[in-house]
C-alpha positions as CSV (number, residue, x, y, z in Angstrom):
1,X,-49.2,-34.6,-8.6
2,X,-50.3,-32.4,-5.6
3,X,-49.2,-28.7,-5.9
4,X,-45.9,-28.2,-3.4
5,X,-45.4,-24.7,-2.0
6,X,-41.9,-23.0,-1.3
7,X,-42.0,-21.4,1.9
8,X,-38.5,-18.5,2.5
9,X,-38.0,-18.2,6.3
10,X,-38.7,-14.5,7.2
11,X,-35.9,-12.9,8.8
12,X,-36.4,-8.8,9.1
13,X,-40.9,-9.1,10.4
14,X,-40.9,-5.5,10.4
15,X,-39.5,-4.5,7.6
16,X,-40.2,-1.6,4.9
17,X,-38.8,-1.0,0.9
18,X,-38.3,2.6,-0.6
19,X,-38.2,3.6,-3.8
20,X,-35.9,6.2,-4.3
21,X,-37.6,9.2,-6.8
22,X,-36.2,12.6,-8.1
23,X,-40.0,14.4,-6.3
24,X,-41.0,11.5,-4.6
25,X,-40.7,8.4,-2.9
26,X,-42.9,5.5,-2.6
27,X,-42.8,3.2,0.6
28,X,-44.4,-0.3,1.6
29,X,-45.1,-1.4,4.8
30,X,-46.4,-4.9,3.4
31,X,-47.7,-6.5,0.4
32,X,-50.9,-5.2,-0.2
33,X,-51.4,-1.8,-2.6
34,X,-53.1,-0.2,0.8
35,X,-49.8,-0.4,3.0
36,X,-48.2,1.5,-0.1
37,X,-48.3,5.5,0.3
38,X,-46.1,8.2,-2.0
39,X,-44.5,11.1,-0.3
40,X,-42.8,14.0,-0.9
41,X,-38.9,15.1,-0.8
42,X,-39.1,18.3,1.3
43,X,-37.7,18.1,4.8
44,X,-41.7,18.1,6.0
45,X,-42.5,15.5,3.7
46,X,-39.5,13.0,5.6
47,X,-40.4,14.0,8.3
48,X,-44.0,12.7,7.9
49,X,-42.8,9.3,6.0
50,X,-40.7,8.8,9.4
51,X,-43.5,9.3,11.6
52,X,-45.8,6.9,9.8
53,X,-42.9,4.2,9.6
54,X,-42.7,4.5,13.7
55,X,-46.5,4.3,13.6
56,X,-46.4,1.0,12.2
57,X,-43.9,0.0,14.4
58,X,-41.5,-0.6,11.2
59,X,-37.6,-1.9,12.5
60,X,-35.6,-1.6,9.4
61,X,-35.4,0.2,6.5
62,X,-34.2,-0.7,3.1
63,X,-33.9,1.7,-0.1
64,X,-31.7,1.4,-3.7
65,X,-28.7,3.9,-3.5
66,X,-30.5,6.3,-6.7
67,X,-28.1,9.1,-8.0
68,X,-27.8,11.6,-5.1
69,X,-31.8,11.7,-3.9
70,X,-31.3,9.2,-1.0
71,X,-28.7,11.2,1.2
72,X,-31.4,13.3,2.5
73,X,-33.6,10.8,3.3
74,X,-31.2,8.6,4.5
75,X,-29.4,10.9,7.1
76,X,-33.0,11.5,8.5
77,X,-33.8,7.7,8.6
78,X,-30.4,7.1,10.5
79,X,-30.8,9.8,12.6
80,X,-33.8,7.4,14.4
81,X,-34.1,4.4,16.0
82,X,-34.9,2.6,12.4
83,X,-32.1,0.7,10.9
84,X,-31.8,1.8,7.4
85,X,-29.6,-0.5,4.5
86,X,-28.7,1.2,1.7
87,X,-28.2,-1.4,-1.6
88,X,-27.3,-1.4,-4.9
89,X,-29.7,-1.0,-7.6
90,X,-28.6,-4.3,-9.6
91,X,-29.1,-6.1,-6.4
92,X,-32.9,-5.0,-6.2
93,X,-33.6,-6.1,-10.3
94,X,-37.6,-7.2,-10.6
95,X,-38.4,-9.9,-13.0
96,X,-39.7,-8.9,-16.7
97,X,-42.6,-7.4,-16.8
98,X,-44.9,-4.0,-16.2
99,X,-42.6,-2.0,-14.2
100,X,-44.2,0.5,-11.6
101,X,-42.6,2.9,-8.5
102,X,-45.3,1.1,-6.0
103,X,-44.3,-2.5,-7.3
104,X,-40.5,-1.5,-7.0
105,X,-40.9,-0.8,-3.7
106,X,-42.9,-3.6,-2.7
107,X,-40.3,-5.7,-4.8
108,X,-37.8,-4.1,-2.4
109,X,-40.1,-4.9,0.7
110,X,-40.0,-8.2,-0.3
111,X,-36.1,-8.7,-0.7
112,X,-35.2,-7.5,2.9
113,X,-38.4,-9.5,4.8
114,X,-36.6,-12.3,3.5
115,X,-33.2,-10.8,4.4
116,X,-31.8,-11.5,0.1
117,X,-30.3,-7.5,1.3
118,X,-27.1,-6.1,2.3
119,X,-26.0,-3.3,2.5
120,X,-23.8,-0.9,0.7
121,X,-20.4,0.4,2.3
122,X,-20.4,3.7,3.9
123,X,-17.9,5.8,6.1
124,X,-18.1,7.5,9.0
125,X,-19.7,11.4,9.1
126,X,-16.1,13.1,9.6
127,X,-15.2,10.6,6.7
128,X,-17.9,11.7,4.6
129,X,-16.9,15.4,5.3
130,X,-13.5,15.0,4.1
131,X,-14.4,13.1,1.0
132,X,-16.8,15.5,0.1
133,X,-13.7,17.7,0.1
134,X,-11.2,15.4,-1.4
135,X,-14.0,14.9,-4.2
136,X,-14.2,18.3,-5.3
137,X,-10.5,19.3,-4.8
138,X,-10.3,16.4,-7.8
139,X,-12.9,18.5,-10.3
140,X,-10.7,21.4,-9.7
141,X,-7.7,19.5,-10.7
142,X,-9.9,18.3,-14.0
143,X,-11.0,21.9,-14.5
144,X,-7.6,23.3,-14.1
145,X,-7.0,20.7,-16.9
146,X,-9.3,21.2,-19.5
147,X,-8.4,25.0,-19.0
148,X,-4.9,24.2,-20.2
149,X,-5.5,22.1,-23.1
150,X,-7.7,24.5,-24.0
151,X,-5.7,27.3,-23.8
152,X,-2.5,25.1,-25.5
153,X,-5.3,24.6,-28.5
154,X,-6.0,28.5,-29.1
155,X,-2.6,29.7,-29.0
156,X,-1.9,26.8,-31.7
157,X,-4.6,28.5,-33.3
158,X,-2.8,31.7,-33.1
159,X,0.8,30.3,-34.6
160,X,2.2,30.3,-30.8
161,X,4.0,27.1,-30.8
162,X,4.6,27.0,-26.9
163,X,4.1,23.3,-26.9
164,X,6.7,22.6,-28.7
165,X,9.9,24.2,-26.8
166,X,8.0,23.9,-23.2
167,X,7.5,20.4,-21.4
168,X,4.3,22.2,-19.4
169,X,2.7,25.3,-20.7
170,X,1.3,26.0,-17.2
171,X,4.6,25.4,-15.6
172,X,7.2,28.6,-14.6
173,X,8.0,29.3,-18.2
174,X,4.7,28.7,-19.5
175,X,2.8,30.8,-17.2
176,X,4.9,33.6,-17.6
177,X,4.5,33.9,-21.4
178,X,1.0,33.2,-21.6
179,X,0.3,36.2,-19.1
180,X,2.5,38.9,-21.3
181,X,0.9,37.8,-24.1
182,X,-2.6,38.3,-22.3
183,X,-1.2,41.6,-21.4
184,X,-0.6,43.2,-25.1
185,X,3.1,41.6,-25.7
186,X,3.9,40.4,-29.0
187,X,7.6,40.5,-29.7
188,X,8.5,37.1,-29.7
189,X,12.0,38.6,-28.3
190,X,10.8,39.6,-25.4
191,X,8.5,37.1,-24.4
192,X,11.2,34.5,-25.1
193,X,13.1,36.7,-22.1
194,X,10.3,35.2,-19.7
195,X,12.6,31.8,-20.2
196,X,12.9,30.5,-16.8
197,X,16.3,28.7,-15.6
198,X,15.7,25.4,-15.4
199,X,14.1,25.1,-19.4
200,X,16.2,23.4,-21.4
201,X,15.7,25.4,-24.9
202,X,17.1,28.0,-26.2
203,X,16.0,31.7,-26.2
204,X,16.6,31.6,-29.5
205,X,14.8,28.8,-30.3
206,X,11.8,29.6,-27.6
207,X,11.5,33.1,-29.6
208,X,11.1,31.3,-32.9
209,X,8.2,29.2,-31.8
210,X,6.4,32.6,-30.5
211,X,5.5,33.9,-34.3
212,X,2.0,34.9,-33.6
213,X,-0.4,36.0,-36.2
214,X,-2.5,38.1,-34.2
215,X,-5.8,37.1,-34.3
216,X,-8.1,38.8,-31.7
217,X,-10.3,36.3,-31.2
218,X,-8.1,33.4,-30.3
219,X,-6.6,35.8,-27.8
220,X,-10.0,36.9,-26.3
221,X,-10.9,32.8,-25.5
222,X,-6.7,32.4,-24.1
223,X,-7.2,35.3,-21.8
224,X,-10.9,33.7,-21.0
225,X,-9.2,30.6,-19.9
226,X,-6.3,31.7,-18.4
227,X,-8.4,33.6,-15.9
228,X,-10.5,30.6,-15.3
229,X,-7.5,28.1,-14.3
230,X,-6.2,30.8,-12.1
231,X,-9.3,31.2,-10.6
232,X,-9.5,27.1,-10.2
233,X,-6.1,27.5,-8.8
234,X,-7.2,29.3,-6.5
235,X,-10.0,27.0,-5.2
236,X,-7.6,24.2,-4.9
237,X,-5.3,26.4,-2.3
238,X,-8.7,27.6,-0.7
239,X,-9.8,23.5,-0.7
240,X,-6.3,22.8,0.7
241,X,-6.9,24.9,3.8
242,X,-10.1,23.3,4.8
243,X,-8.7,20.0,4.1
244,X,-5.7,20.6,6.4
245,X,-8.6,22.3,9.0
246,X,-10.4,19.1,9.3
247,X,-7.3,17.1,9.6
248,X,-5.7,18.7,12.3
249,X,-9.2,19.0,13.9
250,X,-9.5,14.9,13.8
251,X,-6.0,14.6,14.8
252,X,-5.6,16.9,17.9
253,X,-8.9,15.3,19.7
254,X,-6.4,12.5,20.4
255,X,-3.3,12.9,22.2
256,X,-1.7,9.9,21.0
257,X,-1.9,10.3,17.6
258,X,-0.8,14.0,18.2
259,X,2.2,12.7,19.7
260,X,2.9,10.4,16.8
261,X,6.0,11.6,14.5
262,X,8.0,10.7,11.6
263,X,10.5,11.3,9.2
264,X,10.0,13.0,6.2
265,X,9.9,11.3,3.0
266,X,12.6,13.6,0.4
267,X,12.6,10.9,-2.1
268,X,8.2,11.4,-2.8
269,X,8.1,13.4,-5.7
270,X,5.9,16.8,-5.7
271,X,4.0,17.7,-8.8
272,X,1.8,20.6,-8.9
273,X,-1.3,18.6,-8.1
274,X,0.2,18.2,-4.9
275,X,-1.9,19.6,-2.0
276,X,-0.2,22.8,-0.2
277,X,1.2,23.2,3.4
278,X,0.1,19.9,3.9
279,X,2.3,17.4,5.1
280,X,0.6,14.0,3.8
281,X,3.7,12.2,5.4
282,X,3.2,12.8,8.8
283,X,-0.7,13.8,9.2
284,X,-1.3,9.9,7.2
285,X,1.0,8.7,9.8
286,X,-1.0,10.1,12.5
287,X,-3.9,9.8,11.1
288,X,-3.8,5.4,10.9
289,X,-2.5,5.2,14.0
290,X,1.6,5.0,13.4
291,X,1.0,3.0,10.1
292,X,3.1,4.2,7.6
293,X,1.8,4.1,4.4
294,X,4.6,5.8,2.1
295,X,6.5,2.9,2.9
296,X,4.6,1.0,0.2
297,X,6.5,1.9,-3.3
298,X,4.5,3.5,-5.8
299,X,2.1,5.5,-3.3
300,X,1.8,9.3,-4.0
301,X,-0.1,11.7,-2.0
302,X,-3.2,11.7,-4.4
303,X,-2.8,8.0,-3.7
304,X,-2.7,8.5,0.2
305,X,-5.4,11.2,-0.2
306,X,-7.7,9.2,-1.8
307,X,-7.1,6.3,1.1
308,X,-7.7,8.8,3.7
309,X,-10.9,10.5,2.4
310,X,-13.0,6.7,0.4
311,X,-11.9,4.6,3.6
312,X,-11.7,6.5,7.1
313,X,-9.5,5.2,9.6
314,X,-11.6,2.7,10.3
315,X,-13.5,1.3,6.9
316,X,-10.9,-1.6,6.5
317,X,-12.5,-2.9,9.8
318,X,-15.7,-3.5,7.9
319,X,-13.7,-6.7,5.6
320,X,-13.0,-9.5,6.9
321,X,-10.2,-10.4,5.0
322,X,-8.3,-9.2,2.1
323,X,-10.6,-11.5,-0.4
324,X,-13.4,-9.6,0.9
325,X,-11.6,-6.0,0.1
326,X,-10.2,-6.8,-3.3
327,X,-13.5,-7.8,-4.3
328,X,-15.3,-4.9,-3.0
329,X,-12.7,-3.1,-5.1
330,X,-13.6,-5.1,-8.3
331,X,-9.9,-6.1,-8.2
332,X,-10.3,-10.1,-7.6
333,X,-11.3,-12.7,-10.5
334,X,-14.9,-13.3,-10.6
335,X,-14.9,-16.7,-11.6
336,X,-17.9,-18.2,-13.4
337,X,-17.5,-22.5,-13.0
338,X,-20.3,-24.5,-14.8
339,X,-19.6,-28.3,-15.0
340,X,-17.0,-28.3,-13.2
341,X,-15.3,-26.2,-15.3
342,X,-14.2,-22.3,-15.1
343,X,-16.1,-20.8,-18.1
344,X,-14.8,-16.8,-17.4
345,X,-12.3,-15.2,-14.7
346,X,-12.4,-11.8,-15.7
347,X,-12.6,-9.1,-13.1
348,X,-16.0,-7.3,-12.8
349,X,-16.8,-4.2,-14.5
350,X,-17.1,-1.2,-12.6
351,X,-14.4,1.2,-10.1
352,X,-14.7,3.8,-7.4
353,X,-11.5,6.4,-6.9
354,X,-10.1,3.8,-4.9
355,X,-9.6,1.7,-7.3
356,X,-8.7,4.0,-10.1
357,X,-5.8,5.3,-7.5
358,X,-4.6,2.0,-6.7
359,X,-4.4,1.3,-10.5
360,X,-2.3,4.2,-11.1
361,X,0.0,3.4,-8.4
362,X,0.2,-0.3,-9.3
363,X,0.9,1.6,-12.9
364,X,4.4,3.4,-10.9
365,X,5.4,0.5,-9.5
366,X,5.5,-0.9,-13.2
367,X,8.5,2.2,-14.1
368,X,10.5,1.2,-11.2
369,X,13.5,-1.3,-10.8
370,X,14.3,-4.0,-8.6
371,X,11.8,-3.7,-6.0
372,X,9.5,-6.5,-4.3
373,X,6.6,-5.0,-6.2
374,X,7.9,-4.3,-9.2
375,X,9.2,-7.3,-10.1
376,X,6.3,-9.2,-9.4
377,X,4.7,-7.0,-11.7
378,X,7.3,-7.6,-14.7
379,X,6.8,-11.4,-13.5
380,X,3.1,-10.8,-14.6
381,X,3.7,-8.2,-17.2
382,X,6.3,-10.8,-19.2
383,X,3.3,-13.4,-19.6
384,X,0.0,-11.7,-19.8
385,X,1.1,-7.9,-20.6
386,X,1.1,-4.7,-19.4
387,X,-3.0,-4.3,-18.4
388,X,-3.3,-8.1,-16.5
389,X,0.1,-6.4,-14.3
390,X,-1.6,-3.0,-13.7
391,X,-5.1,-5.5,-12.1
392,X,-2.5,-7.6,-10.5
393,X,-0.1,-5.4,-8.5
394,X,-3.5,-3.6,-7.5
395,X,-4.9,-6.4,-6.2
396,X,-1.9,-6.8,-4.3
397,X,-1.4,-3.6,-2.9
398,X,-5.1,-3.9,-2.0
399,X,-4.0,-7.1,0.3
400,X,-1.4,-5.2,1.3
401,X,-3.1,-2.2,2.8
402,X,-5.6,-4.6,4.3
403,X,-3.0,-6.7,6.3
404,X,-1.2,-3.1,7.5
405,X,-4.7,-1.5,8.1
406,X,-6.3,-4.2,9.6
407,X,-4.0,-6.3,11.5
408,X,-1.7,-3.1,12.4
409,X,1.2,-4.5,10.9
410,X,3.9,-2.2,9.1
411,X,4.9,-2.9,5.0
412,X,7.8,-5.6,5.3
413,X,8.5,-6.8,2.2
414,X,11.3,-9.0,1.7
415,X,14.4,-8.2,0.4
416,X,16.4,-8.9,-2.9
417,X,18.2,-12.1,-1.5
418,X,15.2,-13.6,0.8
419,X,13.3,-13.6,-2.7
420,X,16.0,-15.5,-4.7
421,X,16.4,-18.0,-2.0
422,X,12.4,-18.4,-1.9
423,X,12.7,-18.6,-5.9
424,X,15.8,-21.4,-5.5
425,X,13.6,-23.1,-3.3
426,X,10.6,-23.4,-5.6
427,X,12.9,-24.5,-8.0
428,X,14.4,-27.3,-5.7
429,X,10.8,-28.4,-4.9
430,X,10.0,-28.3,-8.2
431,X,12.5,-30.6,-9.4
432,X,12.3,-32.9,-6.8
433,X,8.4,-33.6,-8.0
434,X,9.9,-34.2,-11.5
435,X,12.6,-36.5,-10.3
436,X,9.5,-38.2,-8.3
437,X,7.4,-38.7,-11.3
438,X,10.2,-39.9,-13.3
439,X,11.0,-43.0,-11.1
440,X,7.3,-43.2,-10.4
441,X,7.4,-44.5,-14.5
442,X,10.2,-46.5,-14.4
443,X,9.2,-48.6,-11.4
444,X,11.5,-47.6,-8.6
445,X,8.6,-46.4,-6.6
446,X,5.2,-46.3,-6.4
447,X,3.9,-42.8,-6.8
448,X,1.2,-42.0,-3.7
């Protein structure tokens, strides 16, 4: 038999792969080893791999998204008339063999000449800004709460039972104790005084968990970490301030959105994670153009936060549907059919803080009561368990904020009796098919 070739149509002619390095980056122009040249990852050295791209009259750029090294390079790409796509790394995978950084990125040049590419999501530069933000006010919040456990471990250590009599050891009561005991105080008497109001034990009781046995050395690492969560505590007001800066900045360049108002939401509960002087309510409101997204139950301000700072106001527009968002979330089935036949539906591994923040409010809606939400996720929760719910009511809320987002559409969801006449329904239809296939046997009529 004569050899038959397999020609791929070539859709991006001038196109060029990067390999993403920690000190350098390799980049093809074309196929051969002499179109393939290593550079640098100072500001001089970019510069110089831009000017030879534009030199070789290269169009479009594409490059794996590697740890943190392709920002730098990718901002300077952007910033000229080269379009640059930014992948994922598992999209990019060579076949088995010797594995090299010049054959990665001719692999890479390859894979976008013949347009098998696409890019990765990313949000606008005043998006990026406040994520950056939003990001690091979250590893203050984690380092605020190792601190704690940390310091709820040493005074253990040291016979101080404050666990056991407080709900929150950094709370009013908490706070208070730990820092005269920091400050020299040992009668468990006294420190028991530093009860606030609102704690439901005793003083009694309080000064009987506060037997300390005095060793030094526990107390040197409590007073350690006590000053570091106050000092992370600090940070997060500090982070709250610039956070509230760039808001107001985004939201007073247009007058209609400044004009925007709404009622405030009493019924939200406040922890201490809360941002500060920030009214989450209303700047959300603004921010999405009059959409209101507390509406939705379930929804915190970390939730809205999080929304705000991964998305921008105008990610959603980059989805063109809700099937396309919940599965950029990892939150829709990925269903593997061979033979006709549905071998695996399990969701895909991996999660941004998207997803991890629509889990945990799909998680609230699962403690709350007779709601259009939570009972579709005791529906779920009653035959597949607690975890399938938790994807489920994400993946709903995702479709959700998509429709509100995207179409401009405010959260409607029916109430307690349009749901039971939709579930009578159901059952009417239901039965009917059954009454349908039952004559169908006996002969009465021919089932079509």
């Amino acid at each position: 038999m004569a050899k038959r070739k397999l020609k791929m149509e070539i859709i991006n002619p001038n196109a060029a792969g990067i390999d993403i390095g920690s000190r350098s980056h390799f980049v093809a122009i074309n196929q051969d080893l002499s179109d393939v040249r290593e550079f640098g990852v100072y500001a001089e050295d970019m510069k110089e791999l831009l000017k030879w791209l534009l030199e070789n009259d290269v169009k479009t750029v594409a490059m794996e998204s590697t740890g943190s090294y392709w920002q730098n390079l990718f901002t300077e790409l952007q910033n000229s008339a080269i379009e640059v796509i930014l992948t994922n790394g598992k999209f990019t995978k060579n076949i088995q063999g010797k594995k090299t950084d010049v054959l990665d990125c001719m692999w890479i040049q390859k894979l976008h000449t013949l347009g098998l590419l696409r890019g990765s999501f990313l949000p606008d530069l005043q998006t990026e800004h406040l994520r950056t933000l939003v990001r690091h006010r979250g590893n203050l919040i984690d380092t605020t709460s190792k601190a704690s456990k940390r310091m709820a471990k040493n005074m253990r250590l040291m016979n101080l039972r404050l666990d056991v009599v407080v709900k929150d050891i950094v709370g009013l009561t908490g706070l208070r104790i730990i820092n005269a005991i920091c400050n020299g105080q040992t009668s468990s008497e006294e420190l028991a005084k530093l009860r606030h109001g609102n704690c439901k034990k005793s003083e009694e009781e309080i000064a009987k968990a506060l037997q300390s046995n005095n060793r030094q050395d526990y107390l040197f690492v409590l007073k350690q970490e006590l000053q570091k969560y106050q000092d992370a505590q600090r940070l997060i007001l500090e982070c709250d301030m610039e956070i509230k800066k760039l808001l107001d900045e985004f939201i007073n360049q247009d007058d209609v959105k400044k004009s925007l108002c709404i009622d405030k939401k009493v019924h939200k509960r406040i922890n201490k994670n809360t941002p500060k002087n920030l009214d989450l309510n209303l700047i959300s409101y603004q921010y999405f153009d009059g959409i209101d997204l507390y509406a939705i139950e379930g929804f915190s301000h970390g939730t809205v936060l999080t929304l705000m700072s991964e998305l921008g106001e105008n990610g959603i527009l980059k989805f063109q549907n809700a099937q396309h968002f919940t599965s950029w979330l990892r939150l829709a089935p990925n269903n593997k059919v061979s033979g006709g036949r549905i071998l695996s539906s399990r969701t895909p591994k991996g999660s941004n803080r998207l997803k991890i923040a629509l889990r945990q409010a799909a998680n609230s809606i699962g403690n709350l009561k007779d709601t259009h939400l939570s009972n579709f996720f005791n529906r779920i929760a009653y035959r597949k368990g607690r975890s399938v719910a938790v994807s489920a009511t994400a993946r709903k809320v995702a479709t959700i904020l998509w429709n509100m987002l995207y179409k401009k559409q405010q959260y409607n969801p029916p109430t307690i009796y349009e749901y039971l006449d939709q579930k009578r329904k159901r059952k009417v239809i239901e039965l009917q098919k059954q009454i349908a296939n039952l004559d169908a046997r006996m002969g009465k009529i021919k089932l079509v």
